[in-house]
C-alpha positions in Angstrom: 36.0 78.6 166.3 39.3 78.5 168.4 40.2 75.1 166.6 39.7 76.8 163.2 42.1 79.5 164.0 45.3 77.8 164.0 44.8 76.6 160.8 44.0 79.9 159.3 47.3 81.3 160.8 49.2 78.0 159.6 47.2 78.8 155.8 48.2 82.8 155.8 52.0 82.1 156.9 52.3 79.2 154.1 50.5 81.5 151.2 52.9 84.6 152.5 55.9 82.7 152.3 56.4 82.1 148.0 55.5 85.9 148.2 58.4 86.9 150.7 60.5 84.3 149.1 59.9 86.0 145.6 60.6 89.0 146.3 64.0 88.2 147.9 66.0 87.6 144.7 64.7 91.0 142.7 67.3 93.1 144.6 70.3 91.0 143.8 70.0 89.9 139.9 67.3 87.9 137.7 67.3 84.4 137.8 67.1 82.5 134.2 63.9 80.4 133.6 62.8 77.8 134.8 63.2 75.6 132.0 67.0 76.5 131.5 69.7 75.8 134.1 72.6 78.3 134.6 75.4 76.3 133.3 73.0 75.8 129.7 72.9 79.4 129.6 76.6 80.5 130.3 77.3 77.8 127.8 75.2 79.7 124.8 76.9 83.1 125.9 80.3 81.2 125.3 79.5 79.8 122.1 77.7 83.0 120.2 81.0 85.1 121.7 83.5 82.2 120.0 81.2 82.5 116.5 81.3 86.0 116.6 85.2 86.1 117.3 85.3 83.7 114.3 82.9 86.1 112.0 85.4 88.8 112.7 88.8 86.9 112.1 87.5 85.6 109.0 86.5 89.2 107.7 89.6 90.2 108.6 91.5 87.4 106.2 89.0 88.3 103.6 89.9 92.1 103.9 93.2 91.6 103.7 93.7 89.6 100.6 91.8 91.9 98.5 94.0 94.4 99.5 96.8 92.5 99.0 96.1 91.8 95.3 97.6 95.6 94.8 99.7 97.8 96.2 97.6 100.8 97.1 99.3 104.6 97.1 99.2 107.7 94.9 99.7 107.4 91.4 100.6 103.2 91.8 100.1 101.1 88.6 98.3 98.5 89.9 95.9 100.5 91.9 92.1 100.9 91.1 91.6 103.2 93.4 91.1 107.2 93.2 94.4 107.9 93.6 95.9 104.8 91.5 96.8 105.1 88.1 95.9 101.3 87.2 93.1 103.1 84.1 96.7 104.5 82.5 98.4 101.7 82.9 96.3 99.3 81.3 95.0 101.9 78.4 98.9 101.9 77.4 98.9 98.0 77.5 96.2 97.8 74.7 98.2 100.8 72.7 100.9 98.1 72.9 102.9 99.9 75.5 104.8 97.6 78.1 104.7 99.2 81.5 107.8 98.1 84.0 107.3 98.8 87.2 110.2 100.0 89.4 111.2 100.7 92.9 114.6 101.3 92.8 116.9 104.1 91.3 119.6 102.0 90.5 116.4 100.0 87.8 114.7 103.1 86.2 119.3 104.3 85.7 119.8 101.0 83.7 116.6 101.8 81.5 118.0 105.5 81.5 121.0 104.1 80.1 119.3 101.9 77.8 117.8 104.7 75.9 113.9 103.7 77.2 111.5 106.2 78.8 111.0 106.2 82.4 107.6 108.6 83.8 109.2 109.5 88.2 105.6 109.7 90.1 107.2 111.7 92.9 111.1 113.4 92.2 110.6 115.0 95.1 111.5 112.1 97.3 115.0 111.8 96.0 117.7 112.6 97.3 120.6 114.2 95.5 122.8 111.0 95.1 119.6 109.5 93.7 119.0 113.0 91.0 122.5 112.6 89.8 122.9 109.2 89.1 119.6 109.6 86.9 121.1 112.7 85.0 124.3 110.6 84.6 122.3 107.7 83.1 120.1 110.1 80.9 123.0 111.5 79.7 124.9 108.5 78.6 121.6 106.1 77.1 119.9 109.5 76.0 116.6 108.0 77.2 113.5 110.0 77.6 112.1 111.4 81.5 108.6 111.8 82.5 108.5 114.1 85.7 105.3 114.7 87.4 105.2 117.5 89.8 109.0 118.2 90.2 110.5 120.8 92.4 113.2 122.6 92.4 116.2 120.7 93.2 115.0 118.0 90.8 115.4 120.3 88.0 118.2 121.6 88.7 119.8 117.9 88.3 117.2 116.9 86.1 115.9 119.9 83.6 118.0 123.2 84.3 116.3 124.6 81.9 113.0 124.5 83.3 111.9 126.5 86.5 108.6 126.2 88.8 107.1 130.3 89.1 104.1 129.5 90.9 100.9 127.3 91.9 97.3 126.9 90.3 94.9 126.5 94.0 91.5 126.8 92.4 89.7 124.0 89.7 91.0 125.1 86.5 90.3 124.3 83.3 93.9 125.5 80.8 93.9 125.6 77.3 96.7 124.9 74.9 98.0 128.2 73.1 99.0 128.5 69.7 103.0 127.6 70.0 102.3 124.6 71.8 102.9 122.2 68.8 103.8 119.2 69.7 104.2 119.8 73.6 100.5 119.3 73.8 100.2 116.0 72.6 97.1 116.8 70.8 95.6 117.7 73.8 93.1 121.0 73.5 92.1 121.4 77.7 93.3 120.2 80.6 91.3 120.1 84.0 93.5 120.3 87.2 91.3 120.0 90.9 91.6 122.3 93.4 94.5 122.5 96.0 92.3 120.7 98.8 91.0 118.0 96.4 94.2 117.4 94.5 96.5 114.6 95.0 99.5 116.3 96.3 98.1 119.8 96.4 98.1 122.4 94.1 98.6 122.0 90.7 102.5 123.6 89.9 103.4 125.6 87.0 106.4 126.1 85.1 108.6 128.3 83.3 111.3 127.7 80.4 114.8 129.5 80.8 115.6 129.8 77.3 118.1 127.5 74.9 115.4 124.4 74.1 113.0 124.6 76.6 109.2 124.8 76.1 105.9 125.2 77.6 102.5 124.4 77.0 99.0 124.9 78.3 100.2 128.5 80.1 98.5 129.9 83.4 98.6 132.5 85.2 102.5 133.0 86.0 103.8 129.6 84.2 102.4 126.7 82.1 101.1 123.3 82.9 103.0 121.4 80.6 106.9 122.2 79.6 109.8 120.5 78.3 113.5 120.5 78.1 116.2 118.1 76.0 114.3 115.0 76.5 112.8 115.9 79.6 109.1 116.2 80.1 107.2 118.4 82.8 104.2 117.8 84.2 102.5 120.4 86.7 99.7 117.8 88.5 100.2 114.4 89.5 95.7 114.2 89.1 96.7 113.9 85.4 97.5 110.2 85.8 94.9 109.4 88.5 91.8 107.1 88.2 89.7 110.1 88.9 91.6 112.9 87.0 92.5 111.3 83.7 89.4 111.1 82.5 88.5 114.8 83.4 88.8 117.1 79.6 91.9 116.3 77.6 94.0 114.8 80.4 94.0 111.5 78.8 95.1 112.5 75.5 98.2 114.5 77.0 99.4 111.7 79.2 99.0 108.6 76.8 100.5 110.6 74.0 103.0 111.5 76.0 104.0 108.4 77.6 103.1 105.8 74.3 106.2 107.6 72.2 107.9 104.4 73.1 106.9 100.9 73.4 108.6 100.1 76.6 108.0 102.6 79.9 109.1 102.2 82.6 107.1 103.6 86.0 109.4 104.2 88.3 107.7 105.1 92.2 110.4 106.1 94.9 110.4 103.2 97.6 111.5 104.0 101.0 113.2 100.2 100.9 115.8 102.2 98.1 119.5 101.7 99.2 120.3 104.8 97.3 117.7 107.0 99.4 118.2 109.4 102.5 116.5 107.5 105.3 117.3 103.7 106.1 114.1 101.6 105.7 112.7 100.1 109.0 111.3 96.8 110.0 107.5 98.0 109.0 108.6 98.5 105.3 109.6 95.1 104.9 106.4 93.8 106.1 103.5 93.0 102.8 100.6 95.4 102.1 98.1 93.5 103.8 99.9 93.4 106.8 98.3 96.1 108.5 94.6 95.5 107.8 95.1 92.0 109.3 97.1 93.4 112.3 94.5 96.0 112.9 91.4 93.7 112.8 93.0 91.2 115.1 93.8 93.9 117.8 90.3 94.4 117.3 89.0 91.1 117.9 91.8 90.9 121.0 90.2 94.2 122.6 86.5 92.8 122.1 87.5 89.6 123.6 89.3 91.3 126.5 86.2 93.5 127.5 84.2 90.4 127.1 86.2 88.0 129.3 88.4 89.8 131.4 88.0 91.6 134.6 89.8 94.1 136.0 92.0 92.8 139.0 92.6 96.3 140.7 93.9 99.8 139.9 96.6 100.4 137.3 100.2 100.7 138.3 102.0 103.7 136.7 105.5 102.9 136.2 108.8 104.6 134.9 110.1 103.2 131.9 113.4 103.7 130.3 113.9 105.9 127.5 113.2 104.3 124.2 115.5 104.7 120.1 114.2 103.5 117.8 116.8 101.8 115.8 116.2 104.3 112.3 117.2 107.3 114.4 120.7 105.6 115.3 121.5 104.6 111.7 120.7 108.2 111.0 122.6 109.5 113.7 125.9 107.0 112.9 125.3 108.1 109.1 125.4 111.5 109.7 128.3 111.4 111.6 130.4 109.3 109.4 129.2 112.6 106.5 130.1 115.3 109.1 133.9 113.8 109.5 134.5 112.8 105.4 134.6 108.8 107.0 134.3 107.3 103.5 136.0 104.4 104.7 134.2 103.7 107.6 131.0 103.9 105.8 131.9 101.6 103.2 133.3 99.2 105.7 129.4 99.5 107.3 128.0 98.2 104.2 130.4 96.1 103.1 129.8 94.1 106.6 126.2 94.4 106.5 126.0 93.2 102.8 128.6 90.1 103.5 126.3 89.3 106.7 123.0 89.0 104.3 125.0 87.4 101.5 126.1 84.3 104.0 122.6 84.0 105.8 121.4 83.3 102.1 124.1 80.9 100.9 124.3 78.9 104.5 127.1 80.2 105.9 126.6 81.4 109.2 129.5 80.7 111.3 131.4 81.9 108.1 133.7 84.9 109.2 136.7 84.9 106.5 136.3 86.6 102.9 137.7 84.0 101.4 135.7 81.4 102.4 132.6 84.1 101.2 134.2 84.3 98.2 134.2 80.9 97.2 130.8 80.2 98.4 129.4 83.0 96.0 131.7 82.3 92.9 129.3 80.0 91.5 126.2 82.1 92.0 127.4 85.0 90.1 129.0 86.3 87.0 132.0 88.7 88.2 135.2 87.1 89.1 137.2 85.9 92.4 139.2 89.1 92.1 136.0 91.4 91.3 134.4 90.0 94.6 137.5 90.3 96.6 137.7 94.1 95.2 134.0 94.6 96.0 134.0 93.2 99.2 137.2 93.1 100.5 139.3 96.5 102.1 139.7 98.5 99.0 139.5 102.5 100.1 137.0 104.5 99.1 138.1 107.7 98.0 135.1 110.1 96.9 131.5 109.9 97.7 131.0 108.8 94.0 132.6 106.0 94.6 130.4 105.1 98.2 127.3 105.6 96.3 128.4 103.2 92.9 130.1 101.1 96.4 126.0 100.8 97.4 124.8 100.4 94.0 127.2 97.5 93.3 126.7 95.3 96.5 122.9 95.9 95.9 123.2 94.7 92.5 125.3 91.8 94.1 122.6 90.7 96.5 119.5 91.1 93.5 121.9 89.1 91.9 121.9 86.1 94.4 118.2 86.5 95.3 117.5 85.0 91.5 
């Protein structure tokens, strides 16, 4: 008996000893299996985190060139989206209608001027140099406007003769009245959404001051539809949209309306304009799918951040200097320059700035005298030695007419270079 008790003891502390030892790791962290080693295991962590990185990047590149096919925004010709007008667009193809798209005032003046039609999605966005330079060009071509949703000070440049009295807020469905005649385009209803579903609001209505001016499709305190010496009003901008043209006689009013001629040209304001208020920034340069891609690779850099990195310690909180952005001093120096009549100065600014872009393009780069410009661009373009030297040389600039045709000129120059 006293010889089998060792043993016992010796059996009981060797069966106790797996237990003691397997319950040690359970408060730290769970081992793998037995049949896969640690490094196997980290390994297969690494590799599904790399495919899925790879799944995401590649959505990302798919994303962004279907978006990049079109340019997506209201009323856009190439859009099929809700708020496109790409149904118009090609519905006036097949009535043998060729659309023109354009960005620029300076393009929808020369069709002005050329007696075509040109429809402006949004007059609103232009500025006052940009209004009269279209009623200048109207007036000389006699060509035909197309204004959707105008205010005020566009038709005071544009249509004098034509006044907004108010604002339609709720669905409405207008009929055309008797002394519509041709103003309705032998449209009998049209259906405008509601101020929180439309486009740009509510749907605006419009009165005629006497003289030529019409209306058509009257509401409340003003009509949907008027027009004025070549000049047509439209009240909604959901008249030319995806959604909204097909809604009662919407379609028959705008293609009507805009197949009188067999060239139109589309003109949407572009913030990239040399003629407009505000100086573009580095953003509008960049393409349309530009953003998508951006935004689905700081995606993909935040998941891989969470995933890999650790934090080394508590952030640091640091003063930083005071940031302007570069818009807001080519603002501020523009605004200036106005305040103090500083024609010259101004024309000197973009008489620099378009001689700096002019040499990048033709190789020039340690070029710094005019002549030496000149002669590089005489073969590229059609006006003169003595034109170029006028345009870009010291000539004074005496009126803000001639800064603005000043910028219209050495935009044309540059387009001119670009082909």
């Amino acid at each position: 008996m006293s010889a089998a008790a060792p043993g016992a003891a010796h059996a009981a502390s060797s069966a106790d000893a797996p237990s003691a030892g397997a319950a040690a790791p359970s408060s730290r962290s769970p081992l793998p299996s037995p049949g896969t080693p640690p490094q196997d295991a980290e390994g297969r962590r690494r590799r599904w985190l790399a495919v899925a990185i790879a799944v995401a990047v590649l959505a990302a590149v798919l994303l962004s060139v279907a978006r990049g096919l079109y340019r997506d925004g209201p009323l856009e010709p190439d859009a099929p989206t809700g708020q496109g007008s790409k149904a118009v667009v090609e519905v006036l193809g097949g009535l043998g209608v060729e659309v023109e798209t354009r960005r620029h005032t300076a393009d929808a003046a020369e069709d002005l001027q050329d007696g075509g039609t040109v429809l402006l999605t949004d007059p609103a966005r232009l500025s006052g140099a940009q209004l009269d330079l279209l009623a200048e060009a109207r007036e000389e071509g006699g060509g035909r406007l197309v204004l959707v949703r105008p205010d005020f000070v566009a038709l005071s440049s544009l249509a004098p003769g034509i006044t907004p009295t108010g604002a339609l807020r709720e669905q409405t469905r207008v009929e055309a009245g008797p002394d519509c005649a041709d103003l309705a385009h032998e449209a009998r209803v049209l259906e405008v959404p509601s101020a929180e579903d439309g486009l740009r609001g509510p749907a605006t209505l419009y009165s005629a001051r006497g003289g030529d001016a019409a209306t058509c499709f009257a509401a409340d305190s003003g009509a949907l539809a008027a027009e004025d010496e070549g000049v047509l009003v439209l009240g909604s901008a959901d008249l030319l949209t995806n959604d909204g043209v097909g809604r009662a006689d919407n379609s028959a009013l705008v293609l009507n309306a805009l197949s009188a001629s067999e060239q139109l040209s589309w003109y949407v304001p572009s913030a990239t304009d040399p003629l407009g208020t505000s100086s573009p920034s580095l953003l509008d340069h960049l393409p349309d799918w530009a953003g998508p891609l951006a935004a689905w690779l700081v995606l993909v850099a935040v998941l891989a951040l969470l995933a890999l990195g650790r934090r080394p310690g508590p952030v640091v909180v640091e003063p930083l200097p005071v940031t302007v952005r570069p818009q807001e001093l080519v603002l501020g120096r523009a605004r200036l320059l106005e305040r103090s009549s500083a024609r010259d100065a101004a024309a000197s600014a973009l008489r620099a700035a378009a001689a700096t872009r002019l040499a990048d393009r033709l190789g020039l780069r340690h070029e710094s005298a005019l002549e030496g410009l000149i002669a590089a661009l005489d073969p590229h373009v059609d006006a003169t030695a003595e034109q170029l030297r006028t345009l870009l040389g010291p000539a004074p600039v005496t009126t803000d007419r001639d800064l603005v045709r000043l910028a219209h000129d050495l935009d044309r120059l540059e387009k001119e270079i670009d082909r």
